[in-house]
ZAMARGU-4260 file (C-alpha; in steps of 0.2 Angstrom, whole numbers, plus 5000, padded with zeros to 4 digits):
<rodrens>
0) 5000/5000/5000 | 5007/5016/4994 | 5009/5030/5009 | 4993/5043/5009 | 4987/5057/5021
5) 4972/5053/5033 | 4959/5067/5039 | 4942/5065/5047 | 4928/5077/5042 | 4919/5086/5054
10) 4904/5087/5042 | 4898/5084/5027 | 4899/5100/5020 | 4919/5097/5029 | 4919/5080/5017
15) 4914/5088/4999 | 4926/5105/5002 | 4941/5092/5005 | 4936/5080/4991 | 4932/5095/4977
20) 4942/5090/4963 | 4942/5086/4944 | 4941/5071/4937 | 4932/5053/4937 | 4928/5049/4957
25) 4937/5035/4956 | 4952/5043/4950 | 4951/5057/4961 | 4968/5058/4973 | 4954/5062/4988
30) 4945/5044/4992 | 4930/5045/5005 | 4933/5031/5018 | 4916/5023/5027 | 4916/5004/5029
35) 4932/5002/5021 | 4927/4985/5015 | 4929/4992/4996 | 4945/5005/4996 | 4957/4996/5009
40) 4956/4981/4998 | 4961/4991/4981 | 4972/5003/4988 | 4982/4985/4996 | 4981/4978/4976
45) 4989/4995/4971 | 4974/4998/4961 | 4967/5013/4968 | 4980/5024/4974 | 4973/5040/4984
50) 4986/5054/4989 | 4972/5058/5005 | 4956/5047/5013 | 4945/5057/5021 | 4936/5048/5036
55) 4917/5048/5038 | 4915/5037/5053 | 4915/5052/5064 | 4897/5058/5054 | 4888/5042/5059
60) 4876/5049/5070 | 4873/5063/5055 | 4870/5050/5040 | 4866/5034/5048 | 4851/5027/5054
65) 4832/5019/5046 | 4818/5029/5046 | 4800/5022/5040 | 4784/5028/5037 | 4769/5030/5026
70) 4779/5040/5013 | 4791/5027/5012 | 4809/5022/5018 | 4825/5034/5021 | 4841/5023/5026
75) 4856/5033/5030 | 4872/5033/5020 | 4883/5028/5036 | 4870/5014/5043 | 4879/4997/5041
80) 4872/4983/5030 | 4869/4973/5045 | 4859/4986/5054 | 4848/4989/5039 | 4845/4970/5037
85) 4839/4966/5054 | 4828/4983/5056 | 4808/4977/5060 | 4801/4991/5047 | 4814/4986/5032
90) 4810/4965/5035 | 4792/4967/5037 | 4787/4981/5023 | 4804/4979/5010 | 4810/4961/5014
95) 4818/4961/4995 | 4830/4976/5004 | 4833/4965/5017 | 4838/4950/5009 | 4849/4958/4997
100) 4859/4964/5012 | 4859/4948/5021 | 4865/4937/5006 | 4879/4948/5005 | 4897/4945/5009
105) 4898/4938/5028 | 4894/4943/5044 | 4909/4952/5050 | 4910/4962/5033 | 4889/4966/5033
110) 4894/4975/5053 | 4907/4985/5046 | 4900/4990/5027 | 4891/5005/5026 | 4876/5006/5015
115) 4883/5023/5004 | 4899/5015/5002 | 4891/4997/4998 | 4883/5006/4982 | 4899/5011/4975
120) 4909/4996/4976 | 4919/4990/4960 | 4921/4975/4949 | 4927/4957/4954 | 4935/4957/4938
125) 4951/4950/4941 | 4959/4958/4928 | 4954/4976/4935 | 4959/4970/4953 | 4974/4964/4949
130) 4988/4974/4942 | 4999/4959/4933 | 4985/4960/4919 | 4992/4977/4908 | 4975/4977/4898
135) 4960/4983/4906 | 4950/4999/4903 | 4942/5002/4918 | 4960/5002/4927 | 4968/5010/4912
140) 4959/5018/4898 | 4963/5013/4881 | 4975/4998/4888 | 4960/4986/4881 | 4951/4974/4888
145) 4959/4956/4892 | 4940/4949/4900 | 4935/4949/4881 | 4946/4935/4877 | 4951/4929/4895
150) 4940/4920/4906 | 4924/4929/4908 | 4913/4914/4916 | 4908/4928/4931 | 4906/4944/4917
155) 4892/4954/4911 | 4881/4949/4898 | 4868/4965/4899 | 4873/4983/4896 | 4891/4979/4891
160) 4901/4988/4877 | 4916/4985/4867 | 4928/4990/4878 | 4922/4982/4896 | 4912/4967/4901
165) 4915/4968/4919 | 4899/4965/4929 | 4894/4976/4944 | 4893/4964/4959 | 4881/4971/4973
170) 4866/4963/4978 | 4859/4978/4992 | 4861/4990/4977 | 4848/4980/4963 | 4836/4980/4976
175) 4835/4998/4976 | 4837/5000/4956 | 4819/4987/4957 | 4810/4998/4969 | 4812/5014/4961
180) 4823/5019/4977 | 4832/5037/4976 | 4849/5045/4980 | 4852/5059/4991 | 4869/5068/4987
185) 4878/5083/4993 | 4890/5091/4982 | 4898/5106/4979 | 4882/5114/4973 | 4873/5108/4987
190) 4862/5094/4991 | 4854/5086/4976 | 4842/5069/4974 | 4840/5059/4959 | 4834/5042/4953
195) 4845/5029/4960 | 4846/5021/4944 | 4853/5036/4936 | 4869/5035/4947 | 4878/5019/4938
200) 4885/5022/4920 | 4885/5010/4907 | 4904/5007/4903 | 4903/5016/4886 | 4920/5020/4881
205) 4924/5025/4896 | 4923/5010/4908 | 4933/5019/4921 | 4919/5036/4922 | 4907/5021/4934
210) 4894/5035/4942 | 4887/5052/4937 | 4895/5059/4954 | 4907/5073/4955 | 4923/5072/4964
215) 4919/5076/4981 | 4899/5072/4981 | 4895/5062/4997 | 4879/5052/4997 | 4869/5056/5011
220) 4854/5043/5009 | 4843/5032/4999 | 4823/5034/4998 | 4812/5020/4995 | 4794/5025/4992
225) 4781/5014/4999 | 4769/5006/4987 | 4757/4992/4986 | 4773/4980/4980 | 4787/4983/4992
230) 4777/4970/5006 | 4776/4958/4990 | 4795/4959/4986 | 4810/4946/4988 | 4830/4944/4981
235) 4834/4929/4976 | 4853/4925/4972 | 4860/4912/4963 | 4879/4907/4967 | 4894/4895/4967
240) 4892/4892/4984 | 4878/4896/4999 | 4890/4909/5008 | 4903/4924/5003 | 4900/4924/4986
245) 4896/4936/4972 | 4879/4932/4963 | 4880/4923/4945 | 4862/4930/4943 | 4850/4939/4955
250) 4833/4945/4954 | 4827/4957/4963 | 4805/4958/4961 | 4791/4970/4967 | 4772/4963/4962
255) 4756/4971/4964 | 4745/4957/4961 | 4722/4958/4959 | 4721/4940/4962 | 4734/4934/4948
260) 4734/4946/4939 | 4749/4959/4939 | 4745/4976/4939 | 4762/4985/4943 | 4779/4974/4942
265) 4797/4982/4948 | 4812/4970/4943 | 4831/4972/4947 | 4844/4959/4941 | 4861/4955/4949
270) 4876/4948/4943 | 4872/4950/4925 | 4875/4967/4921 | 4888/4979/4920 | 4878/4991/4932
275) 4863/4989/4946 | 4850/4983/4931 | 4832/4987/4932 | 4823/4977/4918 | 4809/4988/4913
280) 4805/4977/4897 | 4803/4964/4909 | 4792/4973/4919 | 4779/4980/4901 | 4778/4960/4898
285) 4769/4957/4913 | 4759/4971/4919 | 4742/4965/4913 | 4744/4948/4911 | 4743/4933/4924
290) 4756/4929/4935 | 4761/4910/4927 | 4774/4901/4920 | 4770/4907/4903 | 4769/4925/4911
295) 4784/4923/4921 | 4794/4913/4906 | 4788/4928/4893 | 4796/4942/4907 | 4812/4934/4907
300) 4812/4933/4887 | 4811/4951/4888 | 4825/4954/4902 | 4838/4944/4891 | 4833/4950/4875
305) 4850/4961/4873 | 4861/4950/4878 | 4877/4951/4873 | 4890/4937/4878 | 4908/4930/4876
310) 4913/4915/4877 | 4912/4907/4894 | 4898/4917/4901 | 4885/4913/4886 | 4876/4902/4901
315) 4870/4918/4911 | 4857/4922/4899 | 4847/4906/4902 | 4854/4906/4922 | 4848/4925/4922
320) 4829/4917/4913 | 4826/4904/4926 | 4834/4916/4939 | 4819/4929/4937 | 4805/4917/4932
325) 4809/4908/4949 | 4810/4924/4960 | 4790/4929/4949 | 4783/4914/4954 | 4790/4915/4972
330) 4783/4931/4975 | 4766/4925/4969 | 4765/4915/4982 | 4770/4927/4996 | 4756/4931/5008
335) 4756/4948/5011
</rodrens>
């Protein structure tokens, strides 16, 4: 690990002055340090190199907690994973938000994670993580990308480009992107909100540009709204083994069912997608339609219909189908 500064903010208005910069976040020499779980990791692979961290811990109190009520669900950037989980409003009235969070990584990481930095967590590629590999984009634009050729079993198969395949690998994250959740940002032009599935960038041409944050925005929060779905909603994640793994394929579903038929459908999918995916072509095939395996087989048609694979990872788009027409017929059978 290269040597860096260390500061705590006092603030947040503290954190954004000291983080200002130009530039891609992720490339900024100014690195925001919550959890850790992320940036310690990369900055130990000499993959993220930052001249100063900046400490949030100290703005817990501030950014942290779960708050519920009839308008919806407010969880604090600086709340941990395994607070969120285990909170009585989020497991009865958003359980797909609760299991995302307790499928993910292991205990001792899910006490120490926090939920903003959890968002912004980066690829599992091995080719990004590791610096032995000369060719990757997101590590170094224009050196190419040796995923396209390499072994790419674990790699996106949805919203990928020419120049990265990498897949983005948080669960707590497509649980948002399915229930229409929002992000609450404080930036250099003061606080802002926006969808939370506007924050991710498809990689493009510019795999290493991951968010549309600014150096030195700090997110405060996420909104869920409440809605006749969110009781009716599971994350189910598919894996090479049961514990501390990163999903193959997810599915993240919201239904608001009259009898079976399905009058509003929010769907998110993991593990497939080179950002937190919401599949609203999935969603337009079954609103209207009866909640079957036709229904649920015609949904997951539509997810993968753009799917764009390489090699070893052509099996995702029929693990993605089943992935999703198993979490629709689950949640039809919920009893909410």
């Amino acid at each position: 690990m290269r040597p860096f500064a260390y500061r705590r903010a006092s603030d947040p208005a503290d954190a954004v002055r000291s983080a200002a910069g130009a530039g891609p976040p992720t490339e900024a020499p100014v690195q925001y340090l919550a959890g850790g779980t992320t940036l310690i990791d990369l900055m130990k692979l000499d993959v993220m190199r930052p001249e100063q961290v900046v400490d949030l811990n100290g703005l817990s109190g501030e950014l942290g907690g779960v708050e519920a009520d009839a308008r919806g669900l407010r969880l604090g950037a600086m709340t941990r994973m395994a607070e969120a989980a285990r909170h009585p409003a989020v497991l009865r009235d958003y359980p797909a938000i609760a299991q995302s969070l307790r499928l993910a990584a292991s205990p001792q990481i899910r006490n120490m994670a926090s939920l903003g930095g959890n968002v912004l967590q980066r690829t599992r590629c091995n080719y990004f993580r590791f610096t032995d590999f000369a060719e990757c984009n997101k590590r170094v634009p224009g050196s190419g990308c040796a995923a396209m050729q390499g072994v790419n079993r674990k790699h996106a198969v949805l919203g990928v480009s020419d120049h990265c395949i990498a897949s983005y690998p948080g669960d707590f994250a497509t649980a948002l992107a399915a229930l229409g959740a929002e992000v609450e940002i404080a930036g250099a032009g003061g606080a802002r909100r926006m969808a939370f599935e506007e924050l991710h960038r498809l990689p493009g041409d510019t795999p290493n540009v991951e968010t549309t944050l600014a150096p030195g925005d700090l997110i405060l929060g996420f909104f869920v709204p409440a809605g006749p779905w969110t009781r009716r909603s599971l994350y189910l994640k598919l894996r090479d083994r049961e514990s501390y793994e990163f999903a193959l394929a997810s599915a993240a579903v919201a239904l608001e069912l009259d009898r079976d038929v399905v009058r509003q459908a929010r769907i998110g999918l993991g593990g497939v997608a080179a950002k937190p995916w919401r599949s609203h072509e999935a969603e337009a095939a079954l609103i209207g339609r009866r909640l079957d395996e036709i229904g649920a087989g015609r949904a997951a048609q539509a997810a993968f219909a753009s799917a764009r694979t390489h090699g070893d990872n052509a099996y995702k788009v029929e693990l993605g189908k089943r992935t999703l027409t198993r979490a629709l017929l689950a949640a039809g059978r919920l009893e909410v």
